[in-house]
C-alpha positions in Angstrom: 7.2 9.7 -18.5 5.8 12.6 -16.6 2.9 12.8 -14.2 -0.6 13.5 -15.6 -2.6 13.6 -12.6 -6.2 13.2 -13.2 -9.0 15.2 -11.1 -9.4 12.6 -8.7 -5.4 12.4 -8.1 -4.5 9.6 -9.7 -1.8 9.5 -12.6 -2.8 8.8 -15.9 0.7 8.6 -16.9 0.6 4.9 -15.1 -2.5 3.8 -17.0 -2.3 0.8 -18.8 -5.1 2.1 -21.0 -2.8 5.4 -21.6 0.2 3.6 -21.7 -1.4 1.5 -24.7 -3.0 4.0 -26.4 0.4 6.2 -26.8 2.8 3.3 -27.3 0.2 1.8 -29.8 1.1 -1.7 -28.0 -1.8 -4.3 -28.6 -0.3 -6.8 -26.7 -0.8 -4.7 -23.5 -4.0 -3.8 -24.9 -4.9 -7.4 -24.8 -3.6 -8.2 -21.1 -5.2 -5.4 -19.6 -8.7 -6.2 -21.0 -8.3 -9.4 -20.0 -7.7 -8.3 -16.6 -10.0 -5.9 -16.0 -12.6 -7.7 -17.4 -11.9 -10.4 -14.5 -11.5 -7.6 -12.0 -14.4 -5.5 -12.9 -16.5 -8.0 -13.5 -17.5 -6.6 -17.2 -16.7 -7.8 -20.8 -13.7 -5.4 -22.5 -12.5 -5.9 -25.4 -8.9 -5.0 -26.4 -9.8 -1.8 -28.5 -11.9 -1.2 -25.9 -8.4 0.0 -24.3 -7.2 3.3 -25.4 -7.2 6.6 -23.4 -5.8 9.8 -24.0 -5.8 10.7 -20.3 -9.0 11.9 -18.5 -8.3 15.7 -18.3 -8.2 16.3 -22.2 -11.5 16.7 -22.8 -10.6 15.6 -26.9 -9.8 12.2 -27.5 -10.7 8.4 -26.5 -11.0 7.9 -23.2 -11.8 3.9 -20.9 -15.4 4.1 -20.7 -15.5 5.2 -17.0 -14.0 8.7 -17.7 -16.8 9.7 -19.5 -19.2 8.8 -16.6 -16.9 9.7 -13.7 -19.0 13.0 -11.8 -15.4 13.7 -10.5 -14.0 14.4 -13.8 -17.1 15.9 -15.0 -17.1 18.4 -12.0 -13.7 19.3 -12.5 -13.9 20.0 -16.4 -16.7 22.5 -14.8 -15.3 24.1 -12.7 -12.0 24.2 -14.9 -9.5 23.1 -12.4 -6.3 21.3 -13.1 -7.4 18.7 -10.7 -9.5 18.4 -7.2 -6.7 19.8 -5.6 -6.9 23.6 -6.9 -10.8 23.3 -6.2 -12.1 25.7 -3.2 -14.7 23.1 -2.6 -11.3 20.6 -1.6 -12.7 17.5 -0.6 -15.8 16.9 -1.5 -18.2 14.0 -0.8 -17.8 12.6 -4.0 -14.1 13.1 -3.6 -14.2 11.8 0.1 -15.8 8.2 -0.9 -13.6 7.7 -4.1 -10.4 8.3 -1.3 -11.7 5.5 0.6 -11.1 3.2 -2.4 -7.8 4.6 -4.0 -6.0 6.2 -1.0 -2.9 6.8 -3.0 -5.1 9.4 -4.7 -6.1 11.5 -1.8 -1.7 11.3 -1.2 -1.1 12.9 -4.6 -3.9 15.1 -4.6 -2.9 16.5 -0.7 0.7 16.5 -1.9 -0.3 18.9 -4.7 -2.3 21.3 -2.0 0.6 22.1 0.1 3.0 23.4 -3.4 -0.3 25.8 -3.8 
């Protein structure tokens, strides 16, 4: 499958949610709301699990994507992702890196093709 890098620079491509959604597989549907239930300490329900990706602004989406100021910022400023933005890395950007450092990777790959 291909990348689909989100704004913040992780691939939605390796979502489970995304992964379910487009292979229409319940059973992984069921696992991952199971375990993200446990891991993020908040009641999900198997439908609960679809997503189309975060940067297509049509579609279902987890719950978080349509929350997240990083997405929302992007859609805005109608970049491909963080790493075409002139304001490259922002604060917002800066604390969600210190979580998922894989992200800042992909995302600082990306800046040195441009």
């Amino acid at each position: 499958m291909d990348k689909m890098i989100a704004f913040c620079g992780l691939d939605c491509a390796d979502c489970p949610a995304f992964i379910a959604y487009k292979n229409d597989d319940n059973q992984l549907r069921a696992k991952t709301a199971e375990q993200w239930s446990k891991e993020f300490k908040a009641e999900m329900k198997p439908e609960d699990i679809n997503c189309v990706g975060c940067i297509l602004v049509e579609g279902l989406h987890i719950g978080h994507c349509d929350v997240c100021e990083i997405r929302k910022c992007g859609l805005e400023k109608g970049v491909a992702n963080c790493a075409h933005c002139g304001d490259y890395a922002c604060e917002k950007l800066t604390k969600f890196f210190e979580m998922v450092p894989a992200a800042k990777a992909t995302l600082e790959e990306i800046r040195k093709g441009l």
